[in-house]
ZADO-1210 file (C-alpha; in nm, 4 decimals, padded with zeros to 6 digits):
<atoms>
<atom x="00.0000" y="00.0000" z="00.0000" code="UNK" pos="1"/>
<atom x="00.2666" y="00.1975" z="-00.0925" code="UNK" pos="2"/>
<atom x="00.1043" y="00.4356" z="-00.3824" code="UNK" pos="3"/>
<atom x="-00.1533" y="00.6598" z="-00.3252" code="UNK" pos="4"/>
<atom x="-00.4861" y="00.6137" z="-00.3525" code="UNK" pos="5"/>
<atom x="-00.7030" y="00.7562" z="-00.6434" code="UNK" pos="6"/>
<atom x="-01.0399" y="00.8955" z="-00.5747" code="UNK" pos="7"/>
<atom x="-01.2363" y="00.8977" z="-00.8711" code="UNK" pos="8"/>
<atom x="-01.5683" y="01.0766" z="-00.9035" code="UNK" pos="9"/>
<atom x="-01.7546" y="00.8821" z="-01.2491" code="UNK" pos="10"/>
<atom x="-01.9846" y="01.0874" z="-01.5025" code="UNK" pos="11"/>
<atom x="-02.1956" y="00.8875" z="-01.7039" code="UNK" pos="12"/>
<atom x="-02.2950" y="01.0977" z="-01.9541" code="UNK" pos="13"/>
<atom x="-02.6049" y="01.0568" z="-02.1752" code="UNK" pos="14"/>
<atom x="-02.7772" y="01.3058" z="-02.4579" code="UNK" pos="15"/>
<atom x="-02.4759" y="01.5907" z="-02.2639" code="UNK" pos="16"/>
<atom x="-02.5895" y="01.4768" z="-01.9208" code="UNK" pos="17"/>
<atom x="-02.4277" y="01.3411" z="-01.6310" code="UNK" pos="18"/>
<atom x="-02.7261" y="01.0853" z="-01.4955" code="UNK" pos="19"/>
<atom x="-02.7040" y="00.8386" z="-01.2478" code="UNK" pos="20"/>
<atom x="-02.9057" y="00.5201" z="-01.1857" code="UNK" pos="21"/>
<atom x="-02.9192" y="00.2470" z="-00.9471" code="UNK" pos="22"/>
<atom x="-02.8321" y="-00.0806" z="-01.1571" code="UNK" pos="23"/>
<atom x="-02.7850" y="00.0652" z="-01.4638" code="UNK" pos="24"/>
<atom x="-03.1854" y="00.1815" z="-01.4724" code="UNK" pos="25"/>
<atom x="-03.4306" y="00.4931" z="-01.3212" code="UNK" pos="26"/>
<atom x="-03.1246" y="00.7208" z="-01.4269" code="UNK" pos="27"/>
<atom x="-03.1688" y="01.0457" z="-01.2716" code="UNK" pos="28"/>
<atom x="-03.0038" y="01.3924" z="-01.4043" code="UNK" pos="29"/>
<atom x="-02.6511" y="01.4820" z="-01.1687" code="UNK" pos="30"/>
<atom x="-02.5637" y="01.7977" z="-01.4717" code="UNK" pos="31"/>
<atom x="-02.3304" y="01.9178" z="-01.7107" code="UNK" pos="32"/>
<atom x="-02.0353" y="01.6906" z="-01.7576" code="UNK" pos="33"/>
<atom x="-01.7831" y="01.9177" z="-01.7702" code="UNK" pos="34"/>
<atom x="-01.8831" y="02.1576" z="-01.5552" code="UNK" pos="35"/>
<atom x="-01.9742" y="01.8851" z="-01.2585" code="UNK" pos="36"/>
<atom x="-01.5761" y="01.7374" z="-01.3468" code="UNK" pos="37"/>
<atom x="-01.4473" y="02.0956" z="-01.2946" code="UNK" pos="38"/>
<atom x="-01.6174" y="02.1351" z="-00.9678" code="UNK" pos="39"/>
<atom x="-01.4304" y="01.8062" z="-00.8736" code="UNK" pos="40"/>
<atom x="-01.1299" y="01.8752" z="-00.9776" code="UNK" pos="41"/>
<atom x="-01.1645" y="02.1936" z="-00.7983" code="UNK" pos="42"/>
<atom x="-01.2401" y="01.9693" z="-00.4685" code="UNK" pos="43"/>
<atom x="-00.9203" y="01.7614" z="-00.5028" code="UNK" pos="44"/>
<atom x="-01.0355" y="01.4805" z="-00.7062" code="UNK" pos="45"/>
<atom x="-00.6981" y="01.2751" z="-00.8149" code="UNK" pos="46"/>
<atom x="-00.9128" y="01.2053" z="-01.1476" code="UNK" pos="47"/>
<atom x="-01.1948" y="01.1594" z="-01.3459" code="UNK" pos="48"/>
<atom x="-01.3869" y="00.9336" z="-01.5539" code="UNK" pos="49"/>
<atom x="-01.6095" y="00.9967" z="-01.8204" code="UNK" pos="50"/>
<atom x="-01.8496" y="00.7100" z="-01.9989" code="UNK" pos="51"/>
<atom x="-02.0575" y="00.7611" z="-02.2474" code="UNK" pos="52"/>
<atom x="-02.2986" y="00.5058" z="-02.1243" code="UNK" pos="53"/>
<atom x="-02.5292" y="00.4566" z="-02.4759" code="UNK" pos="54"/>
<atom x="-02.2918" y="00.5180" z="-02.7054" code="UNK" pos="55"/>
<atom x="-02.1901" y="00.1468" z="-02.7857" code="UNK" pos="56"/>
<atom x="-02.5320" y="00.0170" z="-02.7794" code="UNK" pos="57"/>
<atom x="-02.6336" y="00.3098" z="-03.0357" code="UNK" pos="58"/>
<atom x="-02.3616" y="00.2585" z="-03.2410" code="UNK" pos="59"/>
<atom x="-02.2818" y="00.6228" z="-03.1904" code="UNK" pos="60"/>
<atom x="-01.9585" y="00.7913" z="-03.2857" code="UNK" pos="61"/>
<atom x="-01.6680" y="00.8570" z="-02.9266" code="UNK" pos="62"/>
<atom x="-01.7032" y="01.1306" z="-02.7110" code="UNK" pos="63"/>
<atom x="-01.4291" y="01.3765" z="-02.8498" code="UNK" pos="64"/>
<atom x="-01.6500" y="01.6395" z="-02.8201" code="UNK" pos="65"/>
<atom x="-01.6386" y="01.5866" z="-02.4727" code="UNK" pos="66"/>
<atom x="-01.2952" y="01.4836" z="-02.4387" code="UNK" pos="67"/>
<atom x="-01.2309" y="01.8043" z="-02.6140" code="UNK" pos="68"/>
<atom x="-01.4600" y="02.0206" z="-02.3782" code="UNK" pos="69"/>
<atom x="-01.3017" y="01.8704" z="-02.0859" code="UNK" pos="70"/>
<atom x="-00.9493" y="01.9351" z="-02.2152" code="UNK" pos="71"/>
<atom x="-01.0540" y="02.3204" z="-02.1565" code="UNK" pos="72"/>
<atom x="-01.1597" y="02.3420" z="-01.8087" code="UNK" pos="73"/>
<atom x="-01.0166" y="01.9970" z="-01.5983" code="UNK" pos="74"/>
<atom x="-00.7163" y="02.0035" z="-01.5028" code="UNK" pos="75"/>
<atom x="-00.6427" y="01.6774" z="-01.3474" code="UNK" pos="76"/>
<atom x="-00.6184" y="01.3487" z="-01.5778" code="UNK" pos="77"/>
<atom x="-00.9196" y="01.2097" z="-01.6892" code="UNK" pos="78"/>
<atom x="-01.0236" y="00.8900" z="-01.8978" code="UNK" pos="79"/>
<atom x="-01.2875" y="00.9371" z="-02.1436" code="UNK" pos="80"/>
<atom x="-01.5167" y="00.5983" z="-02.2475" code="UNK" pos="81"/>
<atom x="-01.8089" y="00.4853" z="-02.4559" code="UNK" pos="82"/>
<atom x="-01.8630" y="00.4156" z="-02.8145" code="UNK" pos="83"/>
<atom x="-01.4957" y="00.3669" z="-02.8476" code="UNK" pos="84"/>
<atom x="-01.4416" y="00.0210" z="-03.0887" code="UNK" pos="85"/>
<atom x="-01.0790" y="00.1148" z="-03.3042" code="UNK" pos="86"/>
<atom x="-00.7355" y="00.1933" z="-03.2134" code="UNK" pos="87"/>
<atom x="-00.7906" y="00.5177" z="-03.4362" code="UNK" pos="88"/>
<atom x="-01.0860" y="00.6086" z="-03.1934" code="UNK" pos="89"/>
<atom x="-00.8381" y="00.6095" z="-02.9345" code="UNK" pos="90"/>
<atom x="-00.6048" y="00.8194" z="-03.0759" code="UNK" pos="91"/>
<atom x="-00.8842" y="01.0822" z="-03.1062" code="UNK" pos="92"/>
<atom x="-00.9820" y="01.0781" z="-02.7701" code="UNK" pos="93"/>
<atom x="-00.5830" y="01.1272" z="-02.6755" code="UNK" pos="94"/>
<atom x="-00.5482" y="01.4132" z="-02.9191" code="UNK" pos="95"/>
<atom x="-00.8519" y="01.5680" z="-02.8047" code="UNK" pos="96"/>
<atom x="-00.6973" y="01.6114" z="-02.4516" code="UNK" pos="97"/>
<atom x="-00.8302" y="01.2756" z="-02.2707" code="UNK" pos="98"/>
<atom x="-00.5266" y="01.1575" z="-02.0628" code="UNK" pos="99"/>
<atom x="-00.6830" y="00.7738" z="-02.0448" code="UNK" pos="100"/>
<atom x="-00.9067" y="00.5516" z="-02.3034" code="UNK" pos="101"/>
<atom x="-01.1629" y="00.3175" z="-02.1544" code="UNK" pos="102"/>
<atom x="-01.2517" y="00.0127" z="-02.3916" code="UNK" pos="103"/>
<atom x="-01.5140" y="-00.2247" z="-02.2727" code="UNK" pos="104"/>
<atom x="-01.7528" y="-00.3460" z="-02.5183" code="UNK" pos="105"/>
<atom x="-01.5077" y="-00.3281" z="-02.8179" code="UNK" pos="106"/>
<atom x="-01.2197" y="-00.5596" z="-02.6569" code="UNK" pos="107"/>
<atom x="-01.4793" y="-00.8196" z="-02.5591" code="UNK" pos="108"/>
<atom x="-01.5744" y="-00.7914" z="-02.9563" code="UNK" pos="109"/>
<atom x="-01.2312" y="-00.7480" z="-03.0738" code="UNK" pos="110"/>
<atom x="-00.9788" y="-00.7941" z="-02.8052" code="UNK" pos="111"/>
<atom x="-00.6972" y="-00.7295" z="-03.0433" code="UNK" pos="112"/>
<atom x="-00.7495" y="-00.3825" z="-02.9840" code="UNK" pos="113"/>
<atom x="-00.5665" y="-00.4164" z="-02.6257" code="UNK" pos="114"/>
<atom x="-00.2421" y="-00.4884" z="-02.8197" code="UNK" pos="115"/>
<atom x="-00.2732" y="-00.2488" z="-03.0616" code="UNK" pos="116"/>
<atom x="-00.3984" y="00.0279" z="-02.8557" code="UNK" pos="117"/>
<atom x="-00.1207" y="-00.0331" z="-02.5923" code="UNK" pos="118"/>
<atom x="00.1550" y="-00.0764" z="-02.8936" code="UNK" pos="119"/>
<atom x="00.1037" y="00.2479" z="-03.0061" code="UNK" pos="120"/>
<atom x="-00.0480" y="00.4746" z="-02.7258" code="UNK" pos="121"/>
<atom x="00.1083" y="00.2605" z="-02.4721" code="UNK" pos="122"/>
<atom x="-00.0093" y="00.0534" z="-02.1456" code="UNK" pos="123"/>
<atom x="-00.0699" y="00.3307" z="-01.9211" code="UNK" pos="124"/>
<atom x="-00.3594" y="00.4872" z="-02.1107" code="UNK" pos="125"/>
<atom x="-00.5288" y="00.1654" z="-02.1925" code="UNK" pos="126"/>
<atom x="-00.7919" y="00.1361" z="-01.9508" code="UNK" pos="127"/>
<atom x="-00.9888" y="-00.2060" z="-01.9862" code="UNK" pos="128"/>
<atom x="-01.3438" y="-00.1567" z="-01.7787" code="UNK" pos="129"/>
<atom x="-01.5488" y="-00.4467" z="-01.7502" code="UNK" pos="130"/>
<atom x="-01.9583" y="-00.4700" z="-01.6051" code="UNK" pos="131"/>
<atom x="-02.0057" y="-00.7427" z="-01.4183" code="UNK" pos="132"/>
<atom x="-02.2719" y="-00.9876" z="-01.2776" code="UNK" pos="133"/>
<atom x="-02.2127" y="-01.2949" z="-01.0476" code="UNK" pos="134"/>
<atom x="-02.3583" y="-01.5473" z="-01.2185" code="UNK" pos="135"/>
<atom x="-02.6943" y="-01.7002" z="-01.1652" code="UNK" pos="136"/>
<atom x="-02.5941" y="-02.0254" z="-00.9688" code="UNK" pos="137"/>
<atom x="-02.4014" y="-01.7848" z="-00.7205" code="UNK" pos="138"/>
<atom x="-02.5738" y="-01.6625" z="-00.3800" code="UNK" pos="139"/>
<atom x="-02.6006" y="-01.2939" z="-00.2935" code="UNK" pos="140"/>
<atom x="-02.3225" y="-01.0691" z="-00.2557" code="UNK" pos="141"/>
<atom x="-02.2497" y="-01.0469" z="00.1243" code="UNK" pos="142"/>
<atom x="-02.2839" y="-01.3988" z="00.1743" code="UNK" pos="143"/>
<atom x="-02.0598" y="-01.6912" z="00.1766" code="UNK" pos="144"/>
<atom x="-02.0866" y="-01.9604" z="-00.0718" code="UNK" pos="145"/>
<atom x="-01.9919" y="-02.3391" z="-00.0725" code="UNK" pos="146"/>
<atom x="-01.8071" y="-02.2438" z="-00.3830" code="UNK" pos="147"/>
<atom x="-01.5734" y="-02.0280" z="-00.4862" code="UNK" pos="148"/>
<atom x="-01.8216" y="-01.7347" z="-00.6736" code="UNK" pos="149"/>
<atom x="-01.7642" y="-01.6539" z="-01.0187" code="UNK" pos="150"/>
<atom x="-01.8810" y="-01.3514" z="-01.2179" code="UNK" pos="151"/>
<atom x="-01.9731" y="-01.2542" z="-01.6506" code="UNK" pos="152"/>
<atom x="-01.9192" y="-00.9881" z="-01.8358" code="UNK" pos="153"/>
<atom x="-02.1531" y="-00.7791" z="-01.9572" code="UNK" pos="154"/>
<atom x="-02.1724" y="-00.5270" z="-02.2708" code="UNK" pos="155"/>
<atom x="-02.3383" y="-00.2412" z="-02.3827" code="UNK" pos="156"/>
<atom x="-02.4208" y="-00.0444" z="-02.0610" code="UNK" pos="157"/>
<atom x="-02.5289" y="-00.3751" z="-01.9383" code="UNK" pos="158"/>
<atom x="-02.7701" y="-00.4804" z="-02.1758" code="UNK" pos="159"/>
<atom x="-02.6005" y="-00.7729" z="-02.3433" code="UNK" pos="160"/>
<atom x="-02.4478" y="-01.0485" z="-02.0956" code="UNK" pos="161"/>
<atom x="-02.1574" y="-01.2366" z="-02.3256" code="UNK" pos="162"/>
<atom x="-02.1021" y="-01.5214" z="-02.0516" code="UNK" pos="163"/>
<atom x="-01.7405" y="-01.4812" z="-02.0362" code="UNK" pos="164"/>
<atom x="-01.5833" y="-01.5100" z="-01.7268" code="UNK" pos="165"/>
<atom x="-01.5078" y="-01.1778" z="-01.6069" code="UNK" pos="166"/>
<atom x="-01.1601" y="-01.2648" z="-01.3892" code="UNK" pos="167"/>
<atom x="-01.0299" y="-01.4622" z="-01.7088" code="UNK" pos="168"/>
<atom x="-01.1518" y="-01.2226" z="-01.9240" code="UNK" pos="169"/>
<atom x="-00.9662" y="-00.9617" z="-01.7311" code="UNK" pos="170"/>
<atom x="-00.6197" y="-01.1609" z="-01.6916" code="UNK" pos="171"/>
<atom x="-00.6035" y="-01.1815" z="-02.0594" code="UNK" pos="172"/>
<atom x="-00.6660" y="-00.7964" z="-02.0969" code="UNK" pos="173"/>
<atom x="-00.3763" y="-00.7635" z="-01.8765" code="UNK" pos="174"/>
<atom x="-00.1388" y="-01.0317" z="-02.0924" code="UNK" pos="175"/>
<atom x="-00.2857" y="-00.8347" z="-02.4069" code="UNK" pos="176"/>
<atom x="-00.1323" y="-00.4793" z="-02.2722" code="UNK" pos="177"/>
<atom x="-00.4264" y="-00.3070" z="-02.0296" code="UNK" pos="178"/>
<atom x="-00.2607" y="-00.1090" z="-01.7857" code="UNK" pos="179"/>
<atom x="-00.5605" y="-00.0611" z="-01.5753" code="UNK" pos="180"/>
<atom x="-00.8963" y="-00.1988" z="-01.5210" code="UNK" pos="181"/>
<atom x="-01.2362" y="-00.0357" z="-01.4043" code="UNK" pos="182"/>
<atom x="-01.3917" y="-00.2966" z="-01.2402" code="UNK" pos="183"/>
<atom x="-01.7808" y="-00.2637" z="-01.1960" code="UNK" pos="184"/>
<atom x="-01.9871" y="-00.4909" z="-01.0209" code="UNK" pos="185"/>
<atom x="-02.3888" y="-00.4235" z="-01.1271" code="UNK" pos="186"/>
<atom x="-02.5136" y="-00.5878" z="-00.8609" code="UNK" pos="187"/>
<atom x="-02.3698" y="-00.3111" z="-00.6723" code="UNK" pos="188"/>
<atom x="-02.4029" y="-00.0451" z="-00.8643" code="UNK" pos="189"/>
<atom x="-02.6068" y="00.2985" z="-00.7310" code="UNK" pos="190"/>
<atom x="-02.7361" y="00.0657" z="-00.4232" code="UNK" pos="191"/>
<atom x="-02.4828" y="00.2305" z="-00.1803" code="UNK" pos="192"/>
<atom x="-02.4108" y="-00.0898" z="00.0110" code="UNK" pos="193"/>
<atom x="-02.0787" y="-00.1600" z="-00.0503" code="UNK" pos="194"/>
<atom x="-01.8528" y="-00.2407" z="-00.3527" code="UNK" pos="195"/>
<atom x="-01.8212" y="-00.6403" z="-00.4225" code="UNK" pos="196"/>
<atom x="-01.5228" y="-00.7201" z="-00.2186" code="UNK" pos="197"/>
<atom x="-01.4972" y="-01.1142" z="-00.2989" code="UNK" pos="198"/>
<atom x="-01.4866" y="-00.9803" z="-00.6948" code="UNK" pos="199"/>
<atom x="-01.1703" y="-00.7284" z="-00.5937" code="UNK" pos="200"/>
<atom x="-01.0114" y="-00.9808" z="-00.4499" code="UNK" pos="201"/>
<atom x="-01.0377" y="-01.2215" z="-00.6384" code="UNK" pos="202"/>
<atom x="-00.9102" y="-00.9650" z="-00.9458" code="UNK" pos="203"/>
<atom x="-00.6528" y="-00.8561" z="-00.7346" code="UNK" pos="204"/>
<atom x="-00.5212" y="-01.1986" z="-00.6611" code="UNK" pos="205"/>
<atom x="-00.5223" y="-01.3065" z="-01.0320" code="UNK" pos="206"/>
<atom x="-00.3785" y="-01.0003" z="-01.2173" code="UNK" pos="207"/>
<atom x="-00.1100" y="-00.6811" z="-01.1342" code="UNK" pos="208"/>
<atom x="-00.2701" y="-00.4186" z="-01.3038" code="UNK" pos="209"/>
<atom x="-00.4089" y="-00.1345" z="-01.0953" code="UNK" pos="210"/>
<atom x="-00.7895" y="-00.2130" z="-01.0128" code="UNK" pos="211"/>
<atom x="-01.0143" y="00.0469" z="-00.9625" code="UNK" pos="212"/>
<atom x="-01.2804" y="-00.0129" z="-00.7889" code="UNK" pos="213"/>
<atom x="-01.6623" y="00.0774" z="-00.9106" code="UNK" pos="214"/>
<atom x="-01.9754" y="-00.0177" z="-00.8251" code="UNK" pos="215"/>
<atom x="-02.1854" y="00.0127" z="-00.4936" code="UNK" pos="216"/>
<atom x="-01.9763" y="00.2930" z="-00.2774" code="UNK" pos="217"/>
<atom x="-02.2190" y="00.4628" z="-00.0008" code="UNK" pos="218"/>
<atom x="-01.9801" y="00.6060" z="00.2343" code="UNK" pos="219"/>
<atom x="-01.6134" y="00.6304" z="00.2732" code="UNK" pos="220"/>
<atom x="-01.5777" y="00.3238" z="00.4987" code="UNK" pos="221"/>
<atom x="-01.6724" y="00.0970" z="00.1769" code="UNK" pos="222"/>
<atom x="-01.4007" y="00.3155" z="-00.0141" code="UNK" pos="223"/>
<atom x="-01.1770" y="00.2080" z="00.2738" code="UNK" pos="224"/>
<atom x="-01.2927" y="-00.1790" z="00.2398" code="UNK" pos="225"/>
<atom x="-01.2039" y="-00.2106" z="-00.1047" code="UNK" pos="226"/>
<atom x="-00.8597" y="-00.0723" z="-00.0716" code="UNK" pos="227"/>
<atom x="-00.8180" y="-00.2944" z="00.1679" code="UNK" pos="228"/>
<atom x="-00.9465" y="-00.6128" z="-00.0784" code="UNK" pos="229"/>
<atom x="-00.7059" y="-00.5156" z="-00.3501" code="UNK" pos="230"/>
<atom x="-00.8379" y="-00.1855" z="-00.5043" code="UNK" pos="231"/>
<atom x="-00.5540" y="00.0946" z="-00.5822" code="UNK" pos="232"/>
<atom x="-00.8360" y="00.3628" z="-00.6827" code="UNK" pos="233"/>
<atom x="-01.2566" y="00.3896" z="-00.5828" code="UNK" pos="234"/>
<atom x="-01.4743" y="00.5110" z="-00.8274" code="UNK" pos="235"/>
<atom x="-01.8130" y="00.6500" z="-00.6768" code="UNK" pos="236"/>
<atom x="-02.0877" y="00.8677" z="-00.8738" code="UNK" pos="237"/>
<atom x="-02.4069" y="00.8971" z="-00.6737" code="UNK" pos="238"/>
<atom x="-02.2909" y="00.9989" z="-00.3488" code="UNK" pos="239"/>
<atom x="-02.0686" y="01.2733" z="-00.4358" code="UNK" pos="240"/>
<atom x="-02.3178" y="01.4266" z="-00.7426" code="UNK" pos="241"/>
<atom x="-02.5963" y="01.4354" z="-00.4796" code="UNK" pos="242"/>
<atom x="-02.4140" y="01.5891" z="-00.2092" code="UNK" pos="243"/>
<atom x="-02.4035" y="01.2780" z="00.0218" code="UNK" pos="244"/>
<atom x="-01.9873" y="01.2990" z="00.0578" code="UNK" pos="245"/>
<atom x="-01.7336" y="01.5135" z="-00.0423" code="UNK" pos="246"/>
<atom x="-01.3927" y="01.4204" z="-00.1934" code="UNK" pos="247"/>
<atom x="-01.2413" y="01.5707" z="00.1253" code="UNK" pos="248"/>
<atom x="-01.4717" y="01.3454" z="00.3484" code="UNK" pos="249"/>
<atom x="-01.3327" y="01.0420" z="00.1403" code="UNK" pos="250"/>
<atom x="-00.9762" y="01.1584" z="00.2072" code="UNK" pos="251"/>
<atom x="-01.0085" y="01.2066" z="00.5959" code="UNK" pos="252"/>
<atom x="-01.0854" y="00.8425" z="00.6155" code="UNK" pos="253"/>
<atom x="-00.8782" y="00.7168" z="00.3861" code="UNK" pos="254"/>
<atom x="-00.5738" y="00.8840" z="00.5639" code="UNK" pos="255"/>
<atom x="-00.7594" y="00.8339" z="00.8995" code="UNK" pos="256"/>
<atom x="-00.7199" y="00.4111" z="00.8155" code="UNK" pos="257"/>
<atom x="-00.3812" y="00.4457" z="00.7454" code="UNK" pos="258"/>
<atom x="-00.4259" y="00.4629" z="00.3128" code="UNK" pos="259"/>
<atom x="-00.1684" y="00.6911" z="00.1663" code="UNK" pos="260"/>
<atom x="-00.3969" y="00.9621" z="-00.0416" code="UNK" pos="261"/>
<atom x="-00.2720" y="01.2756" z="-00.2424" code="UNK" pos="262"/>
</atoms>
């Protein structure tokens, strides 16, 4: 636990709109993207992520508007996802200002686009997020199973479950060149009661890449639990666009546990 840990505020952006759901449905409206990422950068965010969260399953063209907006008023690195399925997409989020690309839906399709992407843009802005679901046979997060649980990957915002194992799926993202992975648990996600802490693990036990963790944060003590399982960065949207915690709050108990934080 000797790096610092990232605090990450998410903006899933729809039609120009930061919105925010509770398992990926009944999205409500949080604001302007860029505006709402200047406000945390302003806070003390360590970075931010943007998703386009229909753009894949529209078959819409990348955010570079966006990345390009963003370029103008944030001035901590951000990663910019959604829509994105060819290394030359990539490249024009980078050259619009993005510091990070997040592939998801595309790598599961084509997962050649790890190497390439990390062969010419390099590792460290190859970010490889993956929505997850334990799978059917498993019992309910928070519980113990007999067996070991196991979790698939899911595409378009959610909408399209591929079957793949998610931890294989993510150790060969890592052998193909990602140099960090968003890893968010829909089970979790916008219910506030913790991230999935067997799935960190697990991730974190399999692979080396820097796991952020996404999905399910409701207070800084579950940002605090997932460092602990393996995470190196937590993610959270709802309760900092609704005023539940601030980045500072997050901080204080980081530091407070004894987690290095900027």
């Amino acid at each position: 636990m000797g790096l610092t840990v990232r605090i990450i505020p998410c903006l899933d952006v729809d039609a120009g709109r930061v919105v925010k759901g509770t398992q990926f449905e009944n999205l409500r409206d949080a604001g302007d993207p860029v505006e709402l990422a200047a406000r945390y950068d302003a806070a003390g965010a360590d970075e931010i992520v943007f998703y386009d969260i229909t753009a894949s399953a529209e078959q819409r063209d990348t955010a570079t508007a966006l990345a390009r907006a963003a370029a103008e008023e944030v001035f901590i690195p951000y990663t910019i996802g959604g829509g994105v399925r060819t290394p030359d997409d990539m490249r024009s989020m980078l050259r619009a200002g993005a510091d990070k690309v997040s592939i998801n839906s595309a790598a599961v399709r084509t997962p050649e686009i790890i190497d390439e992407g990390a062969a010419r843009f390099g590792s460290q802005c190859v970010v490889l997020s993956v929505d997850v679901k334990r799978s059917e046979s498993d019992e309910s997060i928070g519980e113990r199973p007999e067996s070991p649980p196991s979790w698939e990957v899911y595409l378009n915002g959610g909408r399209v479950n591929t079957g793949l194992d998610a931890v294989e799926w993510l150790v060969e993202g890592e052998r193909r060149g990602a140099g960090e992975f968003v890893l968010n648990s829909m089970d979790s996600d916008g219910m506030e009661t913790g991230y999935d802490l067997d799935l960190i693990s697990e991730v974190a036990a399999r692979t080396e890449a820097p796991i952020i963790a996404s999905g399910g944060a409701g207070s800084p003590e579950h940002m605090v639990a997932a460092v602990k399982a393996g995470a190196g960065a937590v993610l959270a949207a709802s309760i900092f666009h609704f005023g539940e915690y601030t980045i500072a709050d997050v901080k204080h108990e980081l530091d407070a546990a004894g987690i290095p934080v900027r």
